[in-house]
HTML snippet that shows the backbone in 3Dmol.js (N, CA, C, O; Angstrom):
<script src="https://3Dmol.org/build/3Dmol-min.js"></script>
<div id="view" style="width:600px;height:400px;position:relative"></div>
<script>
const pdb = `
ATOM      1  N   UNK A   1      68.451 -64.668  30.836  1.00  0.00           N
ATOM      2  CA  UNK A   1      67.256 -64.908  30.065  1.00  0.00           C
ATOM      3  C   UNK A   1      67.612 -65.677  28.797  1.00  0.00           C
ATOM      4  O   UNK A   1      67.027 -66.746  28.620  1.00  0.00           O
ATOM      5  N   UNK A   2      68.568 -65.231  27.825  1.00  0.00           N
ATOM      6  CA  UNK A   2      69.087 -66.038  26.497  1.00  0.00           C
ATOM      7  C   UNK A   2      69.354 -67.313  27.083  1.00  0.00           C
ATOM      8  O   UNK A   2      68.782 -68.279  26.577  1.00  0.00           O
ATOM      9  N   UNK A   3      70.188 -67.515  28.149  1.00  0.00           N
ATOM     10  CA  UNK A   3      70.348 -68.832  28.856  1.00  0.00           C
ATOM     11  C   UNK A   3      69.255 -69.809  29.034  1.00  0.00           C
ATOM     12  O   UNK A   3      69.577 -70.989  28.889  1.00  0.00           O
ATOM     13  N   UNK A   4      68.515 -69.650  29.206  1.00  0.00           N
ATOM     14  CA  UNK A   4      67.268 -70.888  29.806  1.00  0.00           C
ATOM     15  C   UNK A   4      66.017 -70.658  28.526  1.00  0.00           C
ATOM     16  O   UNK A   4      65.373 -71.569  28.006  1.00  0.00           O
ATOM     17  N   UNK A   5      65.906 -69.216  28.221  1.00  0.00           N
ATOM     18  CA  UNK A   5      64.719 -69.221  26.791  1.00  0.00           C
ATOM     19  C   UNK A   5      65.211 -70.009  25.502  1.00  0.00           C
ATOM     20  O   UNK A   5      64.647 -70.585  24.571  1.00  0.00           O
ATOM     21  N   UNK A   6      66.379 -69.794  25.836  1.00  0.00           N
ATOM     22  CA  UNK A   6      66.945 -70.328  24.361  1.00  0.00           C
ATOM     23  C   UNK A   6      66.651 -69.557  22.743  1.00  0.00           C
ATOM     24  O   UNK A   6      66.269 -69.928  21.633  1.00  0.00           O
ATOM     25  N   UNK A   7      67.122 -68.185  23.448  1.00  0.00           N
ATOM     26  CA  UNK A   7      66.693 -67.053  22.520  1.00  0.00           C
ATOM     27  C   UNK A   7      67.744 -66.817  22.025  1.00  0.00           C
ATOM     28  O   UNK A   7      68.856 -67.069  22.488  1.00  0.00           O
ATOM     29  N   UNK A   8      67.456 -66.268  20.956  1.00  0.00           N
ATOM     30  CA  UNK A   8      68.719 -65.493  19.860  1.00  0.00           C
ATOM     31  C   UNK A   8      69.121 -64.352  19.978  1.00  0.00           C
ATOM     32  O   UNK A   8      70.255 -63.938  19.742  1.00  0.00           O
ATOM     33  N   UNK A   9      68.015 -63.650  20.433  1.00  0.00           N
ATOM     34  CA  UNK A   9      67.558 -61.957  20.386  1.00  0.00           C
ATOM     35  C   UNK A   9      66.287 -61.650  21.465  1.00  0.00           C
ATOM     36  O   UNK A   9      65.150 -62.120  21.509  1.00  0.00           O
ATOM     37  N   UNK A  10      67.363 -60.102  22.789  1.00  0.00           N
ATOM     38  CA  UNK A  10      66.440 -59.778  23.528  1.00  0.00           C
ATOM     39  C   UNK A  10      66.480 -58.190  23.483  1.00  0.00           C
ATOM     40  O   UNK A  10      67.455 -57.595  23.025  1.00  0.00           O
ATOM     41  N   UNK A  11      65.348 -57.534  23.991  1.00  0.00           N
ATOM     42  CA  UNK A  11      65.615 -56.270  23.394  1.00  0.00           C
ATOM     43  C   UNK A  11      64.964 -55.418  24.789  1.00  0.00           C
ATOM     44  O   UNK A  11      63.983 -55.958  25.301  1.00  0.00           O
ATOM     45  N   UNK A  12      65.340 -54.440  25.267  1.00  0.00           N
ATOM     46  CA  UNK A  12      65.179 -53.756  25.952  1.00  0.00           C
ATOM     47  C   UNK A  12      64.783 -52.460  25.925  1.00  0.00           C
ATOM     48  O   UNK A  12      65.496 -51.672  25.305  1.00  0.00           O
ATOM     49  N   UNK A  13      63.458 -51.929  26.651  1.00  0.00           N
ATOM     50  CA  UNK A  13      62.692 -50.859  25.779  1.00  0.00           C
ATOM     51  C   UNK A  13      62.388 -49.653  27.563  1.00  0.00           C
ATOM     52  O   UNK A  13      61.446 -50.207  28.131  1.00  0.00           O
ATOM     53  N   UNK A  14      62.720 -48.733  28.202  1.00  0.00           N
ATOM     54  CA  UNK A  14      62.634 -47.827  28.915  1.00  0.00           C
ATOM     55  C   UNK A  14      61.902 -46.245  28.748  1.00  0.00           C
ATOM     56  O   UNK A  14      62.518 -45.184  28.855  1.00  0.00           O
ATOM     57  N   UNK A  15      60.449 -46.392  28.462  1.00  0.00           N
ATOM     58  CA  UNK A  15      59.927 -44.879  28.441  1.00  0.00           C
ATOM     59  C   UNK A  15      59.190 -44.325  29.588  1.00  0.00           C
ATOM     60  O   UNK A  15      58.512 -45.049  30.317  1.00  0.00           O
ATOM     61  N   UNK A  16      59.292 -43.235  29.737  1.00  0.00           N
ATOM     62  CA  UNK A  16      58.580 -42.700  30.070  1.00  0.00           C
ATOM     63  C   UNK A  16      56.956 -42.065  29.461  1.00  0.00           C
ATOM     64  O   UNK A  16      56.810 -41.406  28.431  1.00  0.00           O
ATOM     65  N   UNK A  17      55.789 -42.513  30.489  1.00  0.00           N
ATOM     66  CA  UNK A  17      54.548 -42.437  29.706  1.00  0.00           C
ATOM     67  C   UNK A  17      53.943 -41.867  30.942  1.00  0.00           C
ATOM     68  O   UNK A  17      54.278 -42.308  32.041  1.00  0.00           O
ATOM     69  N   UNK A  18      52.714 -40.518  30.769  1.00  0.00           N
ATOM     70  CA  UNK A  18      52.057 -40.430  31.742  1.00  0.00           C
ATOM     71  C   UNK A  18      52.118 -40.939  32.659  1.00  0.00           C
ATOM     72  O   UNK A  18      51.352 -41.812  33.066  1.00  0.00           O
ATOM     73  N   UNK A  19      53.697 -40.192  33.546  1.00  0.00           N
ATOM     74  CA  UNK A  19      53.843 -40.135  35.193  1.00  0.00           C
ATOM     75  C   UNK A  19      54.587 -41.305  35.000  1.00  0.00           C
ATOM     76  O   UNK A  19      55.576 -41.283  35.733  1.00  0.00           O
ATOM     77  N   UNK A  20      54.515 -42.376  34.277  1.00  0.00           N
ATOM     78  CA  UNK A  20      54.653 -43.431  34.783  1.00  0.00           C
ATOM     79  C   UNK A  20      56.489 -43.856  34.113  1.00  0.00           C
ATOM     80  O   UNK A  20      56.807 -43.192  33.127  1.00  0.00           O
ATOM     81  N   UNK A  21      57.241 -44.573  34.479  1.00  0.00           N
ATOM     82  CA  UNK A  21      58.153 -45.057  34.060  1.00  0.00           C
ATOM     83  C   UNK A  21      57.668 -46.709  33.311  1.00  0.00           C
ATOM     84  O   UNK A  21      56.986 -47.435  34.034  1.00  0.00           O
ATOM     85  N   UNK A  22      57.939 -47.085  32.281  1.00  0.00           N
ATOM     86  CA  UNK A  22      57.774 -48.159  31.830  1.00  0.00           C
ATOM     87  C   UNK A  22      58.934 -48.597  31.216  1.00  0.00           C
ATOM     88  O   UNK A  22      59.519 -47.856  30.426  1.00  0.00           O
ATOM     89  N   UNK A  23      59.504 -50.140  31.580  1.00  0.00           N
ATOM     90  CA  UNK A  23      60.743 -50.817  31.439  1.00  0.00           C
ATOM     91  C   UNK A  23      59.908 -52.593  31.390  1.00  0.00           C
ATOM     92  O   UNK A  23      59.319 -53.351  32.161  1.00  0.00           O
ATOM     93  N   UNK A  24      60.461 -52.535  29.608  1.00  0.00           N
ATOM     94  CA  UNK A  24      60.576 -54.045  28.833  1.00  0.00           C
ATOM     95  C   UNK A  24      61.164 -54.729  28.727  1.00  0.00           C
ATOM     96  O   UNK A  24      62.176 -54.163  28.316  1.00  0.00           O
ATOM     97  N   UNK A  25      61.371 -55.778  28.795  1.00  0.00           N
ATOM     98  CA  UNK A  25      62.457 -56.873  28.823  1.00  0.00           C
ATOM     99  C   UNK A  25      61.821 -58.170  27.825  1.00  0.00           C
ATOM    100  O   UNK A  25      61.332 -59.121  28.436  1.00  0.00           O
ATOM    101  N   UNK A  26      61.825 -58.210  26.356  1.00  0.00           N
ATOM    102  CA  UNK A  26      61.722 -59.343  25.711  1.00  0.00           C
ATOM    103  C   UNK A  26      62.515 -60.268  24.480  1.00  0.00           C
ATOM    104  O   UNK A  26      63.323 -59.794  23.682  1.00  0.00           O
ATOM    105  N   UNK A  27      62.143 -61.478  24.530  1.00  0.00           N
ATOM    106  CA  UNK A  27      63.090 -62.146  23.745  1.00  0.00           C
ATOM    107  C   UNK A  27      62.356 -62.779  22.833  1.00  0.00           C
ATOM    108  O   UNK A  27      61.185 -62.463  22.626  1.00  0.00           O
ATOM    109  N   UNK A  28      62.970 -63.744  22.191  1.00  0.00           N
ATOM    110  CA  UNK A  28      62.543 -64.523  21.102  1.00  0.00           C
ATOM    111  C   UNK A  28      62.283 -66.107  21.605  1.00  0.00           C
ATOM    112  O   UNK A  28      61.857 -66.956  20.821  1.00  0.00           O
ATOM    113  N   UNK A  29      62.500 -66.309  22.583  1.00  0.00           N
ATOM    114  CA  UNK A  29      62.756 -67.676  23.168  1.00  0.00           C
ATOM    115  C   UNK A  29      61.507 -68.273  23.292  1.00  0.00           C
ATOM    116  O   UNK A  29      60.412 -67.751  23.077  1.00  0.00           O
ATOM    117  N   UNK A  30      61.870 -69.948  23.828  1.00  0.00           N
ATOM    118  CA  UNK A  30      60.583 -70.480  24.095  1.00  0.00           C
ATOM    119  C   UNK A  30      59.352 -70.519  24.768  1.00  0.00           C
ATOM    120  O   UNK A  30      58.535 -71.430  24.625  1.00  0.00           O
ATOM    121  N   UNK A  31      59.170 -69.306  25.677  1.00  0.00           N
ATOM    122  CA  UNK A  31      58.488 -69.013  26.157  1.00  0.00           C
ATOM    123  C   UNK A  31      58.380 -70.025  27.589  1.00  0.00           C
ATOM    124  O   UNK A  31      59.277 -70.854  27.741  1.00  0.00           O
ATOM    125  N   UNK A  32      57.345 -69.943  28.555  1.00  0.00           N
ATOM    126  CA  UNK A  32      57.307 -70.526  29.413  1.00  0.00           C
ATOM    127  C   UNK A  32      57.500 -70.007  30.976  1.00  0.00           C
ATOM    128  O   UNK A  32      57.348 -70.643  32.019  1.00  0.00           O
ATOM    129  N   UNK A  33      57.900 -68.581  30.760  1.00  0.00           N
ATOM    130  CA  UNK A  33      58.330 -67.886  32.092  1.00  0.00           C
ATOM    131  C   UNK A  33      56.666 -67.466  32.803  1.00  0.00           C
ATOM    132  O   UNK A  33      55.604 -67.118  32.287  1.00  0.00           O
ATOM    133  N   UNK A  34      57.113 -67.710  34.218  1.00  0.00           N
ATOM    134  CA  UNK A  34      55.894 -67.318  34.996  1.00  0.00           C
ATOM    135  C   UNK A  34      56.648 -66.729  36.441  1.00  0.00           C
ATOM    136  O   UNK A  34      57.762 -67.131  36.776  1.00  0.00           O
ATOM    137  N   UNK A  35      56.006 -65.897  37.095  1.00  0.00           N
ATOM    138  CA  UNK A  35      56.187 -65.439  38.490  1.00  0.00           C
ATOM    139  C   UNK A  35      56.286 -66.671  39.892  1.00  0.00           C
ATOM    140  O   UNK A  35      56.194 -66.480  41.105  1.00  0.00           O
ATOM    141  N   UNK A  36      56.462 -67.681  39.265  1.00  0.00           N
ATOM    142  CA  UNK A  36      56.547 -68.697  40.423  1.00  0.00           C
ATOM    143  C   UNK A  36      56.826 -68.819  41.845  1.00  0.00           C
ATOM    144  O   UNK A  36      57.959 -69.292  41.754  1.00  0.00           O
ATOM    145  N   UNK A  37      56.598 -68.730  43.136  1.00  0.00           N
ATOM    146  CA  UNK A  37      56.995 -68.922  44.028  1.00  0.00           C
ATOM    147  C   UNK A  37      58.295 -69.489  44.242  1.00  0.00           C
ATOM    148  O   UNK A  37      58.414 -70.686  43.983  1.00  0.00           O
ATOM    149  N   UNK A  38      59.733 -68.579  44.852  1.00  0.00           N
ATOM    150  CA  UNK A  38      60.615 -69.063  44.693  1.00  0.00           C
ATOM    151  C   UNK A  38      61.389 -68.073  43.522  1.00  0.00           C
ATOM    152  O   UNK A  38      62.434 -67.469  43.763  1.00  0.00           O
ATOM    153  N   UNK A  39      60.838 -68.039  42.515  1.00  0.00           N
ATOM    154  CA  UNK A  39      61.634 -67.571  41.173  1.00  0.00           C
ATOM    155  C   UNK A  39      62.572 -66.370  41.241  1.00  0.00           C
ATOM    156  O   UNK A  39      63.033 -65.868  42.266  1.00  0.00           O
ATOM    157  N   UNK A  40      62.762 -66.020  40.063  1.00  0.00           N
ATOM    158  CA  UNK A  40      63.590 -64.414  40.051  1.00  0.00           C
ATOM    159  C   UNK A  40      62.523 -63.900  39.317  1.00  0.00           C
ATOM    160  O   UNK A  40      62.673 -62.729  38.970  1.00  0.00           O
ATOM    161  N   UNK A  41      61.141 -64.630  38.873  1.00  0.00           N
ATOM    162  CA  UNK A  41      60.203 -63.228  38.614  1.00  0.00           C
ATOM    163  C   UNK A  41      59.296 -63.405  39.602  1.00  0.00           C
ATOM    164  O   UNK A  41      58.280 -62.711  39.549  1.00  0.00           O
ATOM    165  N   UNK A  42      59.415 -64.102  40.409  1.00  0.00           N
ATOM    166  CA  UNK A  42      58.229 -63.821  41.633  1.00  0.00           C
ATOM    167  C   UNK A  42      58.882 -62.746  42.739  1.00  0.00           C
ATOM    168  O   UNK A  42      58.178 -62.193  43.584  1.00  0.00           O
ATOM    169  N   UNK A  43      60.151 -62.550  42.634  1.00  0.00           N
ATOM    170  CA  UNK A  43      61.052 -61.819  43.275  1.00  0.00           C
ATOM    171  C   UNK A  43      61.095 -60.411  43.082  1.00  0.00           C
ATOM    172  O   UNK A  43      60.981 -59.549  43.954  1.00  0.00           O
ATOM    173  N   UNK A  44      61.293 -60.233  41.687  1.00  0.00           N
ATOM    174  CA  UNK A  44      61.517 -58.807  41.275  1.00  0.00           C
ATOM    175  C   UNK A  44      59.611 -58.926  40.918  1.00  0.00           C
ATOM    176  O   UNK A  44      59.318 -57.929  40.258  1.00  0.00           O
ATOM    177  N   UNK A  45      58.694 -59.573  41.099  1.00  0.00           N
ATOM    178  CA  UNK A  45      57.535 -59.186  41.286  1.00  0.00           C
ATOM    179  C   UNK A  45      57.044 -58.441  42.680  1.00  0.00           C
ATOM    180  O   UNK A  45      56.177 -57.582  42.842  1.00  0.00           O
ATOM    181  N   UNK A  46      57.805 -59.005  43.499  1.00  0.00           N
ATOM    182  CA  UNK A  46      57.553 -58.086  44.728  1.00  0.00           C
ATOM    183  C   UNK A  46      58.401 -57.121  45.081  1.00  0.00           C
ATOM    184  O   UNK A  46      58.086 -56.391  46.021  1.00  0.00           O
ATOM    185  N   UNK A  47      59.547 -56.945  44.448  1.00  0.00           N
ATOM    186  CA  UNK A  47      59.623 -55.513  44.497  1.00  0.00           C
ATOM    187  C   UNK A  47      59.193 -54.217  43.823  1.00  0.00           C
ATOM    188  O   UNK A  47      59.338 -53.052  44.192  1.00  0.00           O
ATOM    189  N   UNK A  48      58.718 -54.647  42.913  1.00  0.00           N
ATOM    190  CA  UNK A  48      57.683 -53.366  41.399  1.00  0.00           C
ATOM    191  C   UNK A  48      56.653 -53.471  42.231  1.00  0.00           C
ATOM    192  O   UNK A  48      55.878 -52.517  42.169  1.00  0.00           O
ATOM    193  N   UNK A  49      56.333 -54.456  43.125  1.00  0.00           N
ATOM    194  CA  UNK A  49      54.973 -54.028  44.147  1.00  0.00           C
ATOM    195  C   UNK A  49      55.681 -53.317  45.213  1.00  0.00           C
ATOM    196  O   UNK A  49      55.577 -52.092  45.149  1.00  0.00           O
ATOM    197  N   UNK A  50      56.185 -53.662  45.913  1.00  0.00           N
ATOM    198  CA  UNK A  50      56.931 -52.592  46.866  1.00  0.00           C
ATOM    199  C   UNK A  50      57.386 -51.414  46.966  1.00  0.00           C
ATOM    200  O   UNK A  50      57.667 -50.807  47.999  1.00  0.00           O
ATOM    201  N   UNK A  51      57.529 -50.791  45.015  1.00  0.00           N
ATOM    202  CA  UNK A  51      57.513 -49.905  44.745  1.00  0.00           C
ATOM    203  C   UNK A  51      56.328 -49.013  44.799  1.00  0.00           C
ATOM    204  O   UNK A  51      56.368 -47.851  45.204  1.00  0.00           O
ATOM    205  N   UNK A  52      54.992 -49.792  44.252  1.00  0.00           N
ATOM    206  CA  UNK A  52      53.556 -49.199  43.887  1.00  0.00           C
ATOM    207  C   UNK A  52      53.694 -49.550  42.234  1.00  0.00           C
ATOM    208  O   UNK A  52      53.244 -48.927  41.272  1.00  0.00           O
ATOM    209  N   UNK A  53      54.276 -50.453  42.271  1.00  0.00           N
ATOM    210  CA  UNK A  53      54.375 -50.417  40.680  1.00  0.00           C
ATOM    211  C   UNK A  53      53.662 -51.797  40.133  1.00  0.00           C
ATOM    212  O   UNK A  53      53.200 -52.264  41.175  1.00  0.00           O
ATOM    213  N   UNK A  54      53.339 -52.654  39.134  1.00  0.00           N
ATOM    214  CA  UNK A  54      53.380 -53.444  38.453  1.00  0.00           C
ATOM    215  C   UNK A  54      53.930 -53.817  37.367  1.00  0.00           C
ATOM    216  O   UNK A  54      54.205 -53.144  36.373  1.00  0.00           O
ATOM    217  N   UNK A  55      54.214 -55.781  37.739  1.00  0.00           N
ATOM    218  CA  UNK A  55      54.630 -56.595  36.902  1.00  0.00           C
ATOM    219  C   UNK A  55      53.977 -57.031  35.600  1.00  0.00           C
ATOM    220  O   UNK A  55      53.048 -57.402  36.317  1.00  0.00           O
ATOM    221  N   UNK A  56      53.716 -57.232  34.807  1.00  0.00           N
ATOM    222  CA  UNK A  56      53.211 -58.072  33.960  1.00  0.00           C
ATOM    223  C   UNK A  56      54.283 -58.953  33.075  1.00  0.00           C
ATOM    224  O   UNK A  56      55.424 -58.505  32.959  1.00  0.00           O
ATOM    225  N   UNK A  57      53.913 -60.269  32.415  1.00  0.00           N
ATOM    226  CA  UNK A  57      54.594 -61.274  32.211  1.00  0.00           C
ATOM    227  C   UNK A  57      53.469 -61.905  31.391  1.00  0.00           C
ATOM    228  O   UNK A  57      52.329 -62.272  31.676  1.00  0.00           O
ATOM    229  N   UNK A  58      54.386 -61.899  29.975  1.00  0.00           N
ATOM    230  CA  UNK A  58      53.550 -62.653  28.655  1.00  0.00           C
ATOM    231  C   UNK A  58      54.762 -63.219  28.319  1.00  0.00           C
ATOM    232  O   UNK A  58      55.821 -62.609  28.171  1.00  0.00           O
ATOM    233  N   UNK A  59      54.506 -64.840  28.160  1.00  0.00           N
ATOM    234  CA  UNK A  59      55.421 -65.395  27.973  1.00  0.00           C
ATOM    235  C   UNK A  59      54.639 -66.951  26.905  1.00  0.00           C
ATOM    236  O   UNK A  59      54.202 -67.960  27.458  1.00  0.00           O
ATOM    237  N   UNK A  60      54.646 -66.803  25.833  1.00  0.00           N
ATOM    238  CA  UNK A  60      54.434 -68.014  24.781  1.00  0.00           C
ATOM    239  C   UNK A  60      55.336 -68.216  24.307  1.00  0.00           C
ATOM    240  O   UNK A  60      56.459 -67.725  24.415  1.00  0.00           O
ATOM    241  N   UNK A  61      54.726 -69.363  23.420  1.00  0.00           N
ATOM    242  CA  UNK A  61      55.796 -69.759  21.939  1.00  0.00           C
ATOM    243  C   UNK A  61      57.039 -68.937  21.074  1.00  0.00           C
ATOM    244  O   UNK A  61      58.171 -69.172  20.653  1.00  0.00           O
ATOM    245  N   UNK A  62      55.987 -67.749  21.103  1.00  0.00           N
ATOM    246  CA  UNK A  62      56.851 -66.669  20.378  1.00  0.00           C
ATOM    247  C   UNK A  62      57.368 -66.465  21.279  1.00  0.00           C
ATOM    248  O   UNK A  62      56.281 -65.908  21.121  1.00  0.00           O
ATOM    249  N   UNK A  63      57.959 -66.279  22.228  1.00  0.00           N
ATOM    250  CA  UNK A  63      58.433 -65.323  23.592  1.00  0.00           C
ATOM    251  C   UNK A  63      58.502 -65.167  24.327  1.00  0.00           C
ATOM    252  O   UNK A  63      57.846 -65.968  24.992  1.00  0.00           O
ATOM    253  N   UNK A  64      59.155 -64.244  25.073  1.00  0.00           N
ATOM    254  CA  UNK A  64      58.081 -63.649  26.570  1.00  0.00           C
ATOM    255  C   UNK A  64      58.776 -62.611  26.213  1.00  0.00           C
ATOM    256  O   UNK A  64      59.639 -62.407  25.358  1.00  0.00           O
ATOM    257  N   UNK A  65      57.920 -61.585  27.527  1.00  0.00           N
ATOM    258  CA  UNK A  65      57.884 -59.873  27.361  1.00  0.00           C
ATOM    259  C   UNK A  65      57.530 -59.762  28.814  1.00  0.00           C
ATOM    260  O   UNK A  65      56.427 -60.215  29.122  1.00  0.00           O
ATOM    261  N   UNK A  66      58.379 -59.164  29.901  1.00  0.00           N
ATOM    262  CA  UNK A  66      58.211 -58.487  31.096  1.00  0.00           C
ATOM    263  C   UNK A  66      58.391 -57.478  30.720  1.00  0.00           C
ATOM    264  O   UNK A  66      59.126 -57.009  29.850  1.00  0.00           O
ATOM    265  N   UNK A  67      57.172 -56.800  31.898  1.00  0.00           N
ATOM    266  CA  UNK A  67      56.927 -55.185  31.987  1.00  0.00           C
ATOM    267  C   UNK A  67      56.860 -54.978  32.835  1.00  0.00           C
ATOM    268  O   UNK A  67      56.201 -55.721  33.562  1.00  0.00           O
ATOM    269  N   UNK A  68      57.504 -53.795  33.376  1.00  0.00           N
ATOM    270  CA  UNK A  68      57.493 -53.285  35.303  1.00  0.00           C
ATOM    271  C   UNK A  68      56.406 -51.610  34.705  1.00  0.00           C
ATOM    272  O   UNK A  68      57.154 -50.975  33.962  1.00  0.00           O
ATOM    273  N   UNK A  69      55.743 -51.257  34.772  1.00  0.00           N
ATOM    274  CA  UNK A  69      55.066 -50.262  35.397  1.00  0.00           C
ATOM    275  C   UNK A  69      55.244 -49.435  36.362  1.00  0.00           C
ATOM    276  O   UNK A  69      54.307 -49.582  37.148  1.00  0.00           O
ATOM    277  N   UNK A  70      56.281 -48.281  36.878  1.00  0.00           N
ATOM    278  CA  UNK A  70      56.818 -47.423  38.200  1.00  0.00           C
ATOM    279  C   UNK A  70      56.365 -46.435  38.135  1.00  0.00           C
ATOM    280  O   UNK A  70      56.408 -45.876  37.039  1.00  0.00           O
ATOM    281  N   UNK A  71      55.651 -45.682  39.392  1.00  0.00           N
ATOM    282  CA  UNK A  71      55.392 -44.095  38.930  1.00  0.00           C
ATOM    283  C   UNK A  71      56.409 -43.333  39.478  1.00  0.00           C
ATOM    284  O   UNK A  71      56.923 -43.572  40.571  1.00  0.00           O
ATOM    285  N   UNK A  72      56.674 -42.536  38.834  1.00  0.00           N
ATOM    286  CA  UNK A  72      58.095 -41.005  38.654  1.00  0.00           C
ATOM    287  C   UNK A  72      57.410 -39.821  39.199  1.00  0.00           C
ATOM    288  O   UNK A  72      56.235 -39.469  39.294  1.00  0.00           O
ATOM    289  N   UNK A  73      58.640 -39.292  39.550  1.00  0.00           N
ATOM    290  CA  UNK A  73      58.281 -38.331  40.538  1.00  0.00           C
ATOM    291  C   UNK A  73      58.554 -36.943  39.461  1.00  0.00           C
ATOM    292  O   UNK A  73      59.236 -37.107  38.449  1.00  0.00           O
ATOM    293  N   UNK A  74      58.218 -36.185  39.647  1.00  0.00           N
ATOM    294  CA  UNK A  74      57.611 -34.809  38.541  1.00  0.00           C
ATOM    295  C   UNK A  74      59.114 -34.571  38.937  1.00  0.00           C
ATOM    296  O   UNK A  74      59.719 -34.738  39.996  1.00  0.00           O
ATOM    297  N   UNK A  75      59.622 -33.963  37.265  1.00  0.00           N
ATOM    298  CA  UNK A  75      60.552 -33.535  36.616  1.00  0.00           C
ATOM    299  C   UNK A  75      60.910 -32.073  38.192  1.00  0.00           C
ATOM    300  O   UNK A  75      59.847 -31.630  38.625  1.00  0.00           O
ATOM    301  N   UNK A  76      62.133 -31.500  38.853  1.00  0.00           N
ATOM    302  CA  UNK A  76      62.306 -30.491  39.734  1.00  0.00           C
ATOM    303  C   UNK A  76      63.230 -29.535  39.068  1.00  0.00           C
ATOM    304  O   UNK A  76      63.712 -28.566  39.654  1.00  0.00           O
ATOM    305  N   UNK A  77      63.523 -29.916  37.498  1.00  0.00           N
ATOM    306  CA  UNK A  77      64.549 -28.804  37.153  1.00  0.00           C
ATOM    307  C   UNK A  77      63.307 -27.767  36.500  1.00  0.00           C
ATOM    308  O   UNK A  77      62.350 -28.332  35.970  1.00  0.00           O
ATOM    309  N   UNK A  78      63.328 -26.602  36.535  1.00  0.00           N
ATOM    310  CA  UNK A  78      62.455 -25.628  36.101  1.00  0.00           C
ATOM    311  C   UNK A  78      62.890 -25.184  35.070  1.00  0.00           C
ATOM    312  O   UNK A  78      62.284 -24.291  34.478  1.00  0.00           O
TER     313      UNK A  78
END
`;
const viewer = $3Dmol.createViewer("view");
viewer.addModel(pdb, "pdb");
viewer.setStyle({}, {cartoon: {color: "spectrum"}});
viewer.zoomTo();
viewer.render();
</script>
């Protein structure tokens, strides 16, 4: 990602939120990323679907910011 955005700084963010697992991936770069046919985000777009999960992808001037959306399976330690 620093490679082709031409970013300085990327930051990586993993919570857990109602059921759901949520995992960020953003930088400072020039923005311009899309899910393209072919790509590595049209790729790992179909697997966060294959999961039941969703992609989202904001990518401007300031940035971009991927988000995968996964749902988690209830905590089994009692």
């Amino acid at each position: 990602m620093i490679k082709h955005a031409q970013a300085s700084a990327a930051i990586l963010r993993a919570v857990r939120h109602n059921g759901s697992l949520l995992v960020s991936v953003a930088d400072n770069g020039i923005g311009g990323a899309a899910p393209r046919p072919g790509s590595g985000l049209a790729g790992l777009a179909d697997r966060v679907d294959a999961a039941g999960g969703t992609l989202l992808v904001r990518s401007d001037a300031a940035g971009t910011m991927v988000t995968a959306e996964l749902a988690v399976r209830p905590d089994r330690a009692g």
